[in-house]
PDB file of N, CA, C and O in Angstrom:
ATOM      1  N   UNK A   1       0.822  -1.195   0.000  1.00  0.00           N
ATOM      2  CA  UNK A   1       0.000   0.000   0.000  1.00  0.00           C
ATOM      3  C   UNK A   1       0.872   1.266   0.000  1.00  0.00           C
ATOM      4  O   UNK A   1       0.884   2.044  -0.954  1.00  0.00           O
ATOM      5  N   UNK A   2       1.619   1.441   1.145  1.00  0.00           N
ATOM      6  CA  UNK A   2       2.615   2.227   0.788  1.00  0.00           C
ATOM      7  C   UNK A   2       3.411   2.406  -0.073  1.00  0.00           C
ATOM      8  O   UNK A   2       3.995   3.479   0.081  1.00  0.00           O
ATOM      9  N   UNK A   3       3.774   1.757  -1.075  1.00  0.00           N
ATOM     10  CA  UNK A   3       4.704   1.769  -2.319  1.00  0.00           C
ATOM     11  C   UNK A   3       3.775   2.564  -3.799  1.00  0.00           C
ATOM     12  O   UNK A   3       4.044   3.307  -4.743  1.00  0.00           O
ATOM     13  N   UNK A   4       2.277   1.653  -3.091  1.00  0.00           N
ATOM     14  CA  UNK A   4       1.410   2.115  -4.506  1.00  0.00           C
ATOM     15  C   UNK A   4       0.900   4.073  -4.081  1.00  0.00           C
ATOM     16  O   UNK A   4       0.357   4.957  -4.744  1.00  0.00           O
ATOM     17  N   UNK A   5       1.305   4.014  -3.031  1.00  0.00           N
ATOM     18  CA  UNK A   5       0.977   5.604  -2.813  1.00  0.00           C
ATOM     19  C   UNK A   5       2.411   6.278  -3.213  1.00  0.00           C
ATOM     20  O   UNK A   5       2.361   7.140  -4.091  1.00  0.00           O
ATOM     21  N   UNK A   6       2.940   6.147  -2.978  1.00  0.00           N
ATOM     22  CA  UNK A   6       4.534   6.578  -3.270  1.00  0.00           C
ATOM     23  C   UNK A   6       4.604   7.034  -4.757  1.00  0.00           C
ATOM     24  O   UNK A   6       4.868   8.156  -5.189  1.00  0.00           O
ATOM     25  N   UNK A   7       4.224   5.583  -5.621  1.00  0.00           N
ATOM     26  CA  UNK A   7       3.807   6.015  -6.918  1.00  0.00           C
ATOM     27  C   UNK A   7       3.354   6.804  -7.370  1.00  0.00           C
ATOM     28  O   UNK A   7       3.882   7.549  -8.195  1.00  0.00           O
ATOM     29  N   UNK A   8       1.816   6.888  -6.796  1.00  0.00           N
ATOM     30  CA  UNK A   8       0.900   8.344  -6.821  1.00  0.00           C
ATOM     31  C   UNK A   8       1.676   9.357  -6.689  1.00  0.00           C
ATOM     32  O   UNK A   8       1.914  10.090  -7.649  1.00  0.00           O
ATOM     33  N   UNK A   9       2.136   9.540  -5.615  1.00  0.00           N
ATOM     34  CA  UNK A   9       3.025  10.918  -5.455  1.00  0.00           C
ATOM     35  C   UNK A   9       3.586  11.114  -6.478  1.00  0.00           C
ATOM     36  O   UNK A   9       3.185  11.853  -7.378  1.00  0.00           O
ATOM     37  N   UNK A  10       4.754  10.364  -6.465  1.00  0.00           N
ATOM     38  CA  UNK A  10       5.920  10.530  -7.449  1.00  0.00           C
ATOM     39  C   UNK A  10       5.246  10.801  -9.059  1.00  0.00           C
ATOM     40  O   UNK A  10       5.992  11.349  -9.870  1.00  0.00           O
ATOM     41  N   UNK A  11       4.367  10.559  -9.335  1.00  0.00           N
ATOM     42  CA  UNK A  11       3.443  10.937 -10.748  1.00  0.00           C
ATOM     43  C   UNK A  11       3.183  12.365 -10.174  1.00  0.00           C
ATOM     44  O   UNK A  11       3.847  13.341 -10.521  1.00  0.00           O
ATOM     45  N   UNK A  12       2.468  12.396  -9.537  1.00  0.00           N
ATOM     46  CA  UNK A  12       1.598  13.738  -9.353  1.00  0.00           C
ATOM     47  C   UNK A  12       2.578  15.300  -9.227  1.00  0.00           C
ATOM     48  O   UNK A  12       2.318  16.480  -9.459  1.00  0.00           O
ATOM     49  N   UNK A  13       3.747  14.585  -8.754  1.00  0.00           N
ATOM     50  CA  UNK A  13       5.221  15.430  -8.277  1.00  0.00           C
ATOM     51  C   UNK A  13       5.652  16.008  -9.747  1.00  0.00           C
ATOM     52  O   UNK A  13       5.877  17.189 -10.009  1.00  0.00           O
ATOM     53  N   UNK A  14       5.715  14.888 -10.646  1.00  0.00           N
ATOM     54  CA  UNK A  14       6.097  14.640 -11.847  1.00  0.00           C
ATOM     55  C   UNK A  14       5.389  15.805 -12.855  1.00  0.00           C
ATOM     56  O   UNK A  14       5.956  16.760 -13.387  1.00  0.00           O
ATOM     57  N   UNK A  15       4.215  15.481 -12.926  1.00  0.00           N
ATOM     58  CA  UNK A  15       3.144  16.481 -13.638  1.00  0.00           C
ATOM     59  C   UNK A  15       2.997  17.589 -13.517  1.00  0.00           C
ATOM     60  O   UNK A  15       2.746  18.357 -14.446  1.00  0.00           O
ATOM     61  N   UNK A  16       3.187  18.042 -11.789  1.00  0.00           N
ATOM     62  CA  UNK A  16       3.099  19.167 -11.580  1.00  0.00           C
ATOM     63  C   UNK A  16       4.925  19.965 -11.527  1.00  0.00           C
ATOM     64  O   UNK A  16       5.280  21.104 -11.224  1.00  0.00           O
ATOM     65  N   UNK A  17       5.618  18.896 -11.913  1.00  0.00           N
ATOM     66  CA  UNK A  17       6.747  19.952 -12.509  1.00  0.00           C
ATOM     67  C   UNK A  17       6.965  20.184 -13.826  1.00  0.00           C
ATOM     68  O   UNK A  17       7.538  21.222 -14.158  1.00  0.00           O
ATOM     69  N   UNK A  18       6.525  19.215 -14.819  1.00  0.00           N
ATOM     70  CA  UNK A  18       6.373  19.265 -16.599  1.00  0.00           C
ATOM     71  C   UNK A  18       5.355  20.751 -16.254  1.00  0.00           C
ATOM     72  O   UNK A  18       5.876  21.849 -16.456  1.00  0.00           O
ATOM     73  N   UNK A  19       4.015  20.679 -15.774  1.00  0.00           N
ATOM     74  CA  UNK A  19       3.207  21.324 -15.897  1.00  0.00           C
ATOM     75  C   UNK A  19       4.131  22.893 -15.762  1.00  0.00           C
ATOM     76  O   UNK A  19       3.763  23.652 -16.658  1.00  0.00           O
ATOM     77  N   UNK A  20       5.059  23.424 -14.993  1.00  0.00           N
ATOM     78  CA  UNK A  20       5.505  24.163 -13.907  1.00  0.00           C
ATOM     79  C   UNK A  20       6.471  24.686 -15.645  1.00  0.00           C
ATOM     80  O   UNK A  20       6.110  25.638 -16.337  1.00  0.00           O
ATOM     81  N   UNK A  21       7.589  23.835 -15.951  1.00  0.00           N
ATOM     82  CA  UNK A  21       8.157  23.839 -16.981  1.00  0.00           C
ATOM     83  C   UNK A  21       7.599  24.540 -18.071  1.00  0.00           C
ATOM     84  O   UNK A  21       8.032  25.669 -18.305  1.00  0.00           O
ATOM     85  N   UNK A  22       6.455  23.919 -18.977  1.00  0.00           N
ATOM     86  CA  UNK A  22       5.793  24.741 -19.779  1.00  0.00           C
ATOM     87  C   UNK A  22       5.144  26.040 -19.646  1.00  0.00           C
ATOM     88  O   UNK A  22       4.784  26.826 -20.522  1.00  0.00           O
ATOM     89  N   UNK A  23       5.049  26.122 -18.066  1.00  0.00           N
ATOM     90  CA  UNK A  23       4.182  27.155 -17.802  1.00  0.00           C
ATOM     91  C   UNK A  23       4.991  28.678 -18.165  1.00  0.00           C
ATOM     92  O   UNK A  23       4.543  29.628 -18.806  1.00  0.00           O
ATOM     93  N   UNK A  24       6.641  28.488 -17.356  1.00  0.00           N
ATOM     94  CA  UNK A  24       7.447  29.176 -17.248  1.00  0.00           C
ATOM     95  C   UNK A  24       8.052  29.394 -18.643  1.00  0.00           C
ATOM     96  O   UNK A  24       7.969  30.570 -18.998  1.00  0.00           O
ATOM     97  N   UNK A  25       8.752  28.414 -19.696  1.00  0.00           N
ATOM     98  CA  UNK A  25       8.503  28.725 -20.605  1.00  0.00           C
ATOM     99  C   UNK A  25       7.721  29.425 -21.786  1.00  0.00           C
ATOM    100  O   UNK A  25       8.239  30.065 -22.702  1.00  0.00           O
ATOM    101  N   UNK A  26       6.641  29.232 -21.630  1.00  0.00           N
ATOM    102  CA  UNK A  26       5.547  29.732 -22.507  1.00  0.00           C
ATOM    103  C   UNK A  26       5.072  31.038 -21.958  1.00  0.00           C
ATOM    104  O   UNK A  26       4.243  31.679 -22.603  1.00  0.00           O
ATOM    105  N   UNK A  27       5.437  31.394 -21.051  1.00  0.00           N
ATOM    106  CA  UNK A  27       4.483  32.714 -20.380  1.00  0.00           C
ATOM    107  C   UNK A  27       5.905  33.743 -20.345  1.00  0.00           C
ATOM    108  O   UNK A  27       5.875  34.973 -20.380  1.00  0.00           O
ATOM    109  N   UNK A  28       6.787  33.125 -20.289  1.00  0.00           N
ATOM    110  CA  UNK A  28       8.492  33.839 -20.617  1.00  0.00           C
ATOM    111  C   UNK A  28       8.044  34.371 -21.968  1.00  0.00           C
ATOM    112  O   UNK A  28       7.475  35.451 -22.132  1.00  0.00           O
ATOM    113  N   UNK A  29       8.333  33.573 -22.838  1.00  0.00           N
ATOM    114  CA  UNK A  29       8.485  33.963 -24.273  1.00  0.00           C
ATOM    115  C   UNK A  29       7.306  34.847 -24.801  1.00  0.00           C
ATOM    116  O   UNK A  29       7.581  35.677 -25.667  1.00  0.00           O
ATOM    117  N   UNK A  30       6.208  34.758 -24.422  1.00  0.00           N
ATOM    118  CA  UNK A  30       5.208  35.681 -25.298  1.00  0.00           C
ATOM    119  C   UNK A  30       4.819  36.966 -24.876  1.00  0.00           C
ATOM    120  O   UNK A  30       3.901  37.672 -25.294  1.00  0.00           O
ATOM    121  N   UNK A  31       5.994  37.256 -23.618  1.00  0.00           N
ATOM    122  CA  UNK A  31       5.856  38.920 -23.267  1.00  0.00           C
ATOM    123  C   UNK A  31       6.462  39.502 -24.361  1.00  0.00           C
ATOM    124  O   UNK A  31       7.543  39.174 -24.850  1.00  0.00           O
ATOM    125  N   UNK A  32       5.484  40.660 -24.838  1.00  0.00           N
ATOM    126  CA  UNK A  32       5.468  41.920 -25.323  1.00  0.00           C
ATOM    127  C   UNK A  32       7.508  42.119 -25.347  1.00  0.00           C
ATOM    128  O   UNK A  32       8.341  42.030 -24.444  1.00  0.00           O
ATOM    129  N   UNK A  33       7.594  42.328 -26.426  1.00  0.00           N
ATOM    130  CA  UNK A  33       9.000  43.236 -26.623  1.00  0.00           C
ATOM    131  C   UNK A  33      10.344  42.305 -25.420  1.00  0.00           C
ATOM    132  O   UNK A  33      11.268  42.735 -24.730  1.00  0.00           O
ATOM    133  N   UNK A  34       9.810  40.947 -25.678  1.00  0.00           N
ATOM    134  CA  UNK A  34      10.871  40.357 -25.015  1.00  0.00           C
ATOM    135  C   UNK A  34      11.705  39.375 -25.845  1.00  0.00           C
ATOM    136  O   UNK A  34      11.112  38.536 -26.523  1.00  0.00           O
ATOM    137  N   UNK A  35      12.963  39.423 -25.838  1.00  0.00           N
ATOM    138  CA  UNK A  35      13.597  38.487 -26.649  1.00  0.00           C
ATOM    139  C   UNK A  35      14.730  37.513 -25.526  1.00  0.00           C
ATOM    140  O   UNK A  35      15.255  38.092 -24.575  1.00  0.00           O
ATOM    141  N   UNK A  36      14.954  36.248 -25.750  1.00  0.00           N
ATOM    142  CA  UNK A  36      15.953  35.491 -24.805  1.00  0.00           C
ATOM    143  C   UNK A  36      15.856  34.294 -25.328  1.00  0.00           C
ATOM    144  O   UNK A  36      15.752  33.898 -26.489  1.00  0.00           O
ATOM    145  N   UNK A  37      15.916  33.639 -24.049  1.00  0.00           N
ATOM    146  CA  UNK A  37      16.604  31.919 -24.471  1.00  0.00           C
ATOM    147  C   UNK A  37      15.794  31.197 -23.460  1.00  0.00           C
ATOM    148  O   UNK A  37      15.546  31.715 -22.372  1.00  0.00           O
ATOM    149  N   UNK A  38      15.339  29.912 -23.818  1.00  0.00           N
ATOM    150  CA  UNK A  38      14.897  28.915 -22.886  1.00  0.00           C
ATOM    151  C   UNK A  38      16.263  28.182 -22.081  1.00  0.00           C
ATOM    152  O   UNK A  38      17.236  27.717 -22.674  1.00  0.00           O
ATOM    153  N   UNK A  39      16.119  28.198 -20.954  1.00  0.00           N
ATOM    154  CA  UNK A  39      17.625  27.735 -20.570  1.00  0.00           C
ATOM    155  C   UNK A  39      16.912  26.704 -18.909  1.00  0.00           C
ATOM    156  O   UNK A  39      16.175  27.171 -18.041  1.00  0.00           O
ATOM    157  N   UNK A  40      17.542  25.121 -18.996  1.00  0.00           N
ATOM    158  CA  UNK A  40      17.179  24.376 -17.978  1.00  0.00           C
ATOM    159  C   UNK A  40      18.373  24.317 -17.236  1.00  0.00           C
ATOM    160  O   UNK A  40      19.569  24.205 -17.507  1.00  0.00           O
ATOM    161  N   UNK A  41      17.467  24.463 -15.885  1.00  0.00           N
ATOM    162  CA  UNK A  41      18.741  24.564 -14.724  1.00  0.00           C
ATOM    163  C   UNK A  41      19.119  22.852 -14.769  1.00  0.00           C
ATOM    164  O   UNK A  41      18.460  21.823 -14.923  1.00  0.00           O
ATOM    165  N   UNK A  42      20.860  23.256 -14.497  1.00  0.00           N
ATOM    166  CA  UNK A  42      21.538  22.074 -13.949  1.00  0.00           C
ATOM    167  C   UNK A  42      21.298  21.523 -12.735  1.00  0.00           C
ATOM    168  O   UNK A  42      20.613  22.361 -12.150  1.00  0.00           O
ATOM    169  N   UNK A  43      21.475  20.568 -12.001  1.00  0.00           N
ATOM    170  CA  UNK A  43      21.847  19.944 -10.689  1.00  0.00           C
ATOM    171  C   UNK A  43      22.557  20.994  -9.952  1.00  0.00           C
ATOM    172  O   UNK A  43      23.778  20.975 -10.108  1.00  0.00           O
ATOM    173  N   UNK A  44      22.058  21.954  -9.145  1.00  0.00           N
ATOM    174  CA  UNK A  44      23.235  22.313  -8.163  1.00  0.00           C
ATOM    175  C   UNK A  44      23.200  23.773  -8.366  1.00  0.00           C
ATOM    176  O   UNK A  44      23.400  24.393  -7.322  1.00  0.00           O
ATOM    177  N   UNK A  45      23.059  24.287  -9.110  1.00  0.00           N
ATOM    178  CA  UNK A  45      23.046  25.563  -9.819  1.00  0.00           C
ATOM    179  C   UNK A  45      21.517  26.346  -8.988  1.00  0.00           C
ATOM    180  O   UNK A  45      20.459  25.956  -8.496  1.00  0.00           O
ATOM    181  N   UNK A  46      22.400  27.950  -9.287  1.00  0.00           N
ATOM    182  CA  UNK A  46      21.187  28.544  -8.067  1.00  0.00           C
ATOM    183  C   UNK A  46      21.352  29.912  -9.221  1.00  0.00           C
ATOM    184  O   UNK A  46      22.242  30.276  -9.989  1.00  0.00           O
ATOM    185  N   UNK A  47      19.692  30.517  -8.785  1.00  0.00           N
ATOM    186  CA  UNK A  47      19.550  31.612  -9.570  1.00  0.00           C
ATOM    187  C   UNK A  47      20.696  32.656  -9.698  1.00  0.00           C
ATOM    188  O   UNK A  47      20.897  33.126 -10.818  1.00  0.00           O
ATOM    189  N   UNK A  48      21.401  33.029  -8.739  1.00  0.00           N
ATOM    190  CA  UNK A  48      22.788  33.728  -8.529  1.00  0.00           C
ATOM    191  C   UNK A  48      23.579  33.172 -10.197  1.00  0.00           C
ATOM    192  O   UNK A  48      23.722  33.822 -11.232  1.00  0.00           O
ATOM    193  N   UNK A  49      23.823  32.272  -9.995  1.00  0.00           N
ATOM    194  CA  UNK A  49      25.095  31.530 -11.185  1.00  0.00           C
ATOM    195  C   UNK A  49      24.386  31.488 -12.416  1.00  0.00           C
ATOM    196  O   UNK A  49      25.036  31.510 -13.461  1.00  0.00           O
ATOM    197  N   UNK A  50      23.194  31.433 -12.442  1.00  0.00           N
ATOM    198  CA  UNK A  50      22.977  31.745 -13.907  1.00  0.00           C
ATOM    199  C   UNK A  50      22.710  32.908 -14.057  1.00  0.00           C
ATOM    200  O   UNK A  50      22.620  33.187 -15.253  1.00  0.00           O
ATOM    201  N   UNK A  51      22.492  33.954 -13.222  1.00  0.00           N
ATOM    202  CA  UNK A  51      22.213  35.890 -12.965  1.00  0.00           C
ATOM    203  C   UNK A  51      23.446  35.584 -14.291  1.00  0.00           C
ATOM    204  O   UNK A  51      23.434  35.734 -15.512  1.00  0.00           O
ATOM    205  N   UNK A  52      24.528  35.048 -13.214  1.00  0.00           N
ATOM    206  CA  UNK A  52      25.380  35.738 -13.978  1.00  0.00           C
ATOM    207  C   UNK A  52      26.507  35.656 -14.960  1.00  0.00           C
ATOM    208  O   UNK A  52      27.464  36.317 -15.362  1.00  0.00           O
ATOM    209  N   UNK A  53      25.775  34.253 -15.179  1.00  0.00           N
ATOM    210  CA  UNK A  53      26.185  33.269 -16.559  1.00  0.00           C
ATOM    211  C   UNK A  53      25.408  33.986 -17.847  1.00  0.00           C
ATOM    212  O   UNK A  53      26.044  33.765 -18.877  1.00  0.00           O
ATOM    213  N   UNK A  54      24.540  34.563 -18.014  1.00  0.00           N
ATOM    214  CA  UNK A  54      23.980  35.189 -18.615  1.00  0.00           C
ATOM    215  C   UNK A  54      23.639  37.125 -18.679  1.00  0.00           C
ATOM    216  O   UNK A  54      22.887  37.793 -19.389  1.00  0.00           O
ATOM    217  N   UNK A  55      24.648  37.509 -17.521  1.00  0.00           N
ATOM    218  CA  UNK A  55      24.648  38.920 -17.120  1.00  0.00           C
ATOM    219  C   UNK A  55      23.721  39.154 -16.920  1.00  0.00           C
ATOM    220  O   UNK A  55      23.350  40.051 -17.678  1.00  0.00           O
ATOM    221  N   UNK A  56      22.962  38.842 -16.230  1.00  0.00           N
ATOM    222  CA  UNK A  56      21.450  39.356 -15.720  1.00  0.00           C
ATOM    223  C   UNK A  56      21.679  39.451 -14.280  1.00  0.00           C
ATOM    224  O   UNK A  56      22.799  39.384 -13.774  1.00  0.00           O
ATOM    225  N   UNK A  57      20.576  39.610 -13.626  1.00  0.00           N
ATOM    226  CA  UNK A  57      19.793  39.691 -12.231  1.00  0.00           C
ATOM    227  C   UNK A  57      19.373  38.765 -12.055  1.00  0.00           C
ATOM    228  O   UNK A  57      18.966  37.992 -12.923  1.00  0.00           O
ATOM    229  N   UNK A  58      19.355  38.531 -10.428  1.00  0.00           N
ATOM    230  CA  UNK A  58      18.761  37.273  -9.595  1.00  0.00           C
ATOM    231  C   UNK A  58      17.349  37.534  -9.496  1.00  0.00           C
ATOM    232  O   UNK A  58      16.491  36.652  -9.521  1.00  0.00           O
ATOM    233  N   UNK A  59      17.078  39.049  -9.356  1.00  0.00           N
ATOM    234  CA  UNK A  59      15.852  39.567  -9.585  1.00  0.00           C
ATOM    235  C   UNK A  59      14.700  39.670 -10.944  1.00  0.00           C
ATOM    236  O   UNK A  59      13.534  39.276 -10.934  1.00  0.00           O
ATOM    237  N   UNK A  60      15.342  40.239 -11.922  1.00  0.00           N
ATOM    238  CA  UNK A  60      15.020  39.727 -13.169  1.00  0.00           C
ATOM    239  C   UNK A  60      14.682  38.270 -13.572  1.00  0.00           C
ATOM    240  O   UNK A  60      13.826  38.157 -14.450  1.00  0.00           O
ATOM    241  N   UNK A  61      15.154  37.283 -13.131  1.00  0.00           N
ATOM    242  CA  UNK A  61      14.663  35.984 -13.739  1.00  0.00           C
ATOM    243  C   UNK A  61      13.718  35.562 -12.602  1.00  0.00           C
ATOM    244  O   UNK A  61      13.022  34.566 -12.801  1.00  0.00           O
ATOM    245  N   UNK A  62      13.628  36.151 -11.543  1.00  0.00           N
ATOM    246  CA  UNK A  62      12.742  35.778 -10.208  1.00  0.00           C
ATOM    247  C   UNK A  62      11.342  36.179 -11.313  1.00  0.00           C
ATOM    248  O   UNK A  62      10.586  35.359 -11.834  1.00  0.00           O
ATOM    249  N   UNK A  63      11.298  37.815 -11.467  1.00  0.00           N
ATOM    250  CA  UNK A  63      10.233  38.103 -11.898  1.00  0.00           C
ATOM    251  C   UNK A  63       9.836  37.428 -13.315  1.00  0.00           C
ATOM    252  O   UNK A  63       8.690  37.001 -13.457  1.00  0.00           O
ATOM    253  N   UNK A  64      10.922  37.317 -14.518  1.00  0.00           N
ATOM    254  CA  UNK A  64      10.121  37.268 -15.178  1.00  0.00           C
ATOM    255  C   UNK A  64       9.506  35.600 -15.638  1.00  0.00           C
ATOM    256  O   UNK A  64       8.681  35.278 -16.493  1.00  0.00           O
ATOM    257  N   UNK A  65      10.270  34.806 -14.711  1.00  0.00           N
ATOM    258  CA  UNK A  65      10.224  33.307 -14.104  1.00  0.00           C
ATOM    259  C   UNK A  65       8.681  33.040 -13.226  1.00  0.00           C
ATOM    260  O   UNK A  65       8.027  32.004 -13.341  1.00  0.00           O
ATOM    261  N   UNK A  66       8.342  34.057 -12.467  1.00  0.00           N
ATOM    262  CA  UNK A  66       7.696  34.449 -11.303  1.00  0.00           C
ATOM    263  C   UNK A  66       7.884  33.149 -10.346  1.00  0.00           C
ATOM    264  O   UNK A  66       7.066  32.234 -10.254  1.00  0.00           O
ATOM    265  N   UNK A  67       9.142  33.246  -9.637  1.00  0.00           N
ATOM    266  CA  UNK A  67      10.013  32.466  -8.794  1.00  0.00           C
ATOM    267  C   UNK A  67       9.217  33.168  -7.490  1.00  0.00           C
ATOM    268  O   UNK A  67       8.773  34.315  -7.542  1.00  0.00           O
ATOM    269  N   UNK A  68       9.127  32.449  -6.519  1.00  0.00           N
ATOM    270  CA  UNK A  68       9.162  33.057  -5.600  1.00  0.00           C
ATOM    271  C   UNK A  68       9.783  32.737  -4.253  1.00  0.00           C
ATOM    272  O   UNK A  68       9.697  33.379  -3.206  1.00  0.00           O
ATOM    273  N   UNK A  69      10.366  31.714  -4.482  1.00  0.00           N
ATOM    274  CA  UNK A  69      11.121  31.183  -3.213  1.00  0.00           C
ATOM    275  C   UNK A  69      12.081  30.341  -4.422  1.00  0.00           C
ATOM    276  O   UNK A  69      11.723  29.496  -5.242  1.00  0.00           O
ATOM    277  N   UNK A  70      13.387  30.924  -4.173  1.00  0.00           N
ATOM    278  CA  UNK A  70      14.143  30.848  -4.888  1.00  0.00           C
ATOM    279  C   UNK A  70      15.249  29.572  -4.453  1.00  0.00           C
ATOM    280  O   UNK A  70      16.027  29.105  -5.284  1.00  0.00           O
ATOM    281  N   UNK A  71      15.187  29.078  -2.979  1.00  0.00           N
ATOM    282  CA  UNK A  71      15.819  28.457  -2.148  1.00  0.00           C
ATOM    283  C   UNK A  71      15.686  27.106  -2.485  1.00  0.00           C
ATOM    284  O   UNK A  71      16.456  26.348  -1.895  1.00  0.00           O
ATOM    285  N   UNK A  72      14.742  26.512  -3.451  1.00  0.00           N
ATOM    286  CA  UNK A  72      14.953  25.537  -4.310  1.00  0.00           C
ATOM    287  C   UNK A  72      14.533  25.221  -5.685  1.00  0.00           C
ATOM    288  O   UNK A  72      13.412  24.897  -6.076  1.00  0.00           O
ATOM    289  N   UNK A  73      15.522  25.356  -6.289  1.00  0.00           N
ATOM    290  CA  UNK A  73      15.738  25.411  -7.922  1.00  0.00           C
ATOM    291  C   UNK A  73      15.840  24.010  -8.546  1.00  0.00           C
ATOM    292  O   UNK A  73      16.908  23.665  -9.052  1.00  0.00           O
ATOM    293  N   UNK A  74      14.652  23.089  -8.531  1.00  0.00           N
ATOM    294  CA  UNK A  74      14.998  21.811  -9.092  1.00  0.00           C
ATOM    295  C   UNK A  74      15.468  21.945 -10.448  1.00  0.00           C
ATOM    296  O   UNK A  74      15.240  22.767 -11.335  1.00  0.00           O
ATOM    297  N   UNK A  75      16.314  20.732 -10.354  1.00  0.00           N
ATOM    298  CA  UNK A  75      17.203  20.641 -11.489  1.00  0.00           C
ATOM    299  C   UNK A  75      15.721  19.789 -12.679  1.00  0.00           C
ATOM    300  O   UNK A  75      14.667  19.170 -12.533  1.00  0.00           O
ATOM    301  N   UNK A  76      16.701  20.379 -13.916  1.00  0.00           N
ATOM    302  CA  UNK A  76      15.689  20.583 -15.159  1.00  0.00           C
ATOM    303  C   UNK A  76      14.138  21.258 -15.442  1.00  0.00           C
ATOM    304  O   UNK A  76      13.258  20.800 -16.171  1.00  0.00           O
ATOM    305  N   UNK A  77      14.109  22.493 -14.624  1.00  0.00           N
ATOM    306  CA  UNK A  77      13.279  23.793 -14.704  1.00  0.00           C
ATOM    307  C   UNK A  77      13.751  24.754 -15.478  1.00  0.00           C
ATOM    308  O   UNK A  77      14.844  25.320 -15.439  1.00  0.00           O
ATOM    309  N   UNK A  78      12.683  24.923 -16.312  1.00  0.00           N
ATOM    310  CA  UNK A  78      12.847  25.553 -17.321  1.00  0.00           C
ATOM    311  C   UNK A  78      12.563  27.159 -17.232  1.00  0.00           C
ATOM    312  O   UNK A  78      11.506  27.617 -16.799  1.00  0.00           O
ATOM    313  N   UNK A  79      13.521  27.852 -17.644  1.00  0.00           N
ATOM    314  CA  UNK A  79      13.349  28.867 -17.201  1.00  0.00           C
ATOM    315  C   UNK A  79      13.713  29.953 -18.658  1.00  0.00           C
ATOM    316  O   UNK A  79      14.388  29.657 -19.644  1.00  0.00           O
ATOM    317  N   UNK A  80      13.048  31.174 -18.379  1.00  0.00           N
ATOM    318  CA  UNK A  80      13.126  31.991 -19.364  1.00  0.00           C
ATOM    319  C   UNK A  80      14.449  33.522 -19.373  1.00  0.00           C
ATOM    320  O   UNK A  80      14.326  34.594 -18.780  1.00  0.00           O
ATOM    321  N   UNK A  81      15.229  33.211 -19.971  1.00  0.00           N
ATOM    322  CA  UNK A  81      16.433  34.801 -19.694  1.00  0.00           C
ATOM    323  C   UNK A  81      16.371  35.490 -20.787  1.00  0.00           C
ATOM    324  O   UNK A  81      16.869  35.220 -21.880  1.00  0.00           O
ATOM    325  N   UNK A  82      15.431  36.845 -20.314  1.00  0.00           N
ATOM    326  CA  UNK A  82      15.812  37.677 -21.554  1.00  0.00           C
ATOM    327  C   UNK A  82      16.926  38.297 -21.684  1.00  0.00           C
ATOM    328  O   UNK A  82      17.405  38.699 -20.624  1.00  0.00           O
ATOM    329  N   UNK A  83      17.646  38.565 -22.854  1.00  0.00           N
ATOM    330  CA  UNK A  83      18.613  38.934 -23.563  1.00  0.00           C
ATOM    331  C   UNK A  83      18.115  40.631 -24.051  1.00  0.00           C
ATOM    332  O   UNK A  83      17.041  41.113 -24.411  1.00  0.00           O
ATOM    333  N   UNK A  84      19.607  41.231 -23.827  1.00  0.00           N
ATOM    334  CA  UNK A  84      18.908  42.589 -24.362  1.00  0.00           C
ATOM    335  C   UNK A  84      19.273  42.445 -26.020  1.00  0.00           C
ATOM    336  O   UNK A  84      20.057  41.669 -26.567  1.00  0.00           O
ATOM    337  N   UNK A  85      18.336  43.566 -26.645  1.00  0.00           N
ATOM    338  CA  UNK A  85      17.767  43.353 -27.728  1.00  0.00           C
ATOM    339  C   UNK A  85      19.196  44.146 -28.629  1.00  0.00           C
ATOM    340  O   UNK A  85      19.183  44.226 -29.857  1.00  0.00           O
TER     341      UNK A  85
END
């Protein structure tokens, strides 16, 4: 019983991070007068290191990500960095 709930979870965990992924992607890219890159976080990597792997702000990808607790960044979240134009 416990294993077959575990499952459940682990699906539902699953969905609601694909779901999380597209969301952030797709709602990145179709702002008005925005141009950038789809970019998935690595293992280990924190909004700081890609700020500034990409010269941006920790703030900037918070917002236009709409991150809000930044203190865990699962690895392969897809995230949106605009690029200046």
């Amino acid at each position: 019983m416990a294993e077959n709930f575990r499952g459940v979870v682990n699906r539902v965990i699953y969905t609601l991070n694909t779901q999380q992924k597209l969301y952030n992607l797709l709602d990145g890219m179709i702002m008005k007068n925005s141009e950038g890159i789809a970019y998935e976080v690595k293992a280990g990597e924190t909004l700081d290191g890609i700020a500034k792997k990409f010269n941006t702000t920790k703030d900037m990808l918070k917002s236009v990500n709409f991150i809000i607790d930044d203190s865990r960044l699962p690895a392969g979240q897809m995230l949106f960095v605009q690029q200046p134009k």
